[in-house]
C-alpha positions in Angstrom: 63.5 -53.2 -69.8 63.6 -57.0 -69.8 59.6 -57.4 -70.3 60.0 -54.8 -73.0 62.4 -57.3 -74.5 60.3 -60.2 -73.6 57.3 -58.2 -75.3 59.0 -57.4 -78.4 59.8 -61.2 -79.0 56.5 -62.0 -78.5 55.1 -59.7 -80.7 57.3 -61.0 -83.3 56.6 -64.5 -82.4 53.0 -63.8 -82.9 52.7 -62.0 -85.5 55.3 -64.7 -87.7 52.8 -67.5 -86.8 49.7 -65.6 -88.0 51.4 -65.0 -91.4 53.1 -68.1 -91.5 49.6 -69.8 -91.0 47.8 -67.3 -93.0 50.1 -67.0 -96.1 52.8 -69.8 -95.7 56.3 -70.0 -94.6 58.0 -69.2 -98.4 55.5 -66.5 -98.9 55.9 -64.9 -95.4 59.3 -62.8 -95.4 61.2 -60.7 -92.8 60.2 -57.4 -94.2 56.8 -58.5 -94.2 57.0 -59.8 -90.5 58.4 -56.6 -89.5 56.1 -54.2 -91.2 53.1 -56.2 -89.8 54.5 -56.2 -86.0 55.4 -52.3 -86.7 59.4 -53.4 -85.9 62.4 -52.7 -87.7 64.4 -55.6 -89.2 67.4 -54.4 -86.4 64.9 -55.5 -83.8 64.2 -59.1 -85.6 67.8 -59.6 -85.9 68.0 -58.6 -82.5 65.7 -61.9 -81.3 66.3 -64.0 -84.6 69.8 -65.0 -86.8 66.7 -65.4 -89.4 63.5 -66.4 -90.7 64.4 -70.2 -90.0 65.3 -69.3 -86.4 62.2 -67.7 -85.7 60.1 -70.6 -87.4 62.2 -72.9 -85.4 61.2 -71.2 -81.8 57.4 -71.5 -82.9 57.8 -74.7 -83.3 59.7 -75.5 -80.6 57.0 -73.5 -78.7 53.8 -75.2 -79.8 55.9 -78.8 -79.3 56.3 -77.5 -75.4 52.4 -77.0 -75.4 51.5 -80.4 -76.6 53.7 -81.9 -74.8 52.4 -79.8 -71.2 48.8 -81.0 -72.6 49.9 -84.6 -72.8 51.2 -84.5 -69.6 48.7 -83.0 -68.2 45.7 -85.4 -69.6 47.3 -88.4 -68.6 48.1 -87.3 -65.2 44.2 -86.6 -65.0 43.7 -90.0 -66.7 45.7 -91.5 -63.9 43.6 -89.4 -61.0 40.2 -91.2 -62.5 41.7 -94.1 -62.3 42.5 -94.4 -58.9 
């Protein structure tokens, strides 16, 4: 059950930051979000208190990315020079 959770988030995850990329965040709305992922609005308010939350954990995911990548390259910047 908890990876179907885990899936579900995702797939809302995803799907937001496709639309939010494609279209914009003020054009991209819940209903839209959910329609596109195939999910009722229950089920985003299930993972999300609302659009800005959701935008928020993007965000806050891609930040985590960059910042693993960073890490990452000067750790291998550090190996080269030693």
């Amino acid at each position: 059950m908890k990876s179907q959770h885990s899936s579900t988030k995702n797939q809302l995850l995803s799907v937001a930051k496709a639309l939010f990329f494609k279209d914009g965040f003020e054009n991209t709305t819940v209903r839209i979000i959910c329609e596109t992922s195939g999910l009722t609005t229950g089920s985003f308010y299930y993972y999300f208190e609302s659009k800005h939350a959701l935008f928020s954990s993007i965000v806050s995911e891609t930040a985590n990315l960059l910042e693993n990548d960073i890490l990452r390259s000067e750790e291998h910047t550090s190996e080269l020079q030693s």
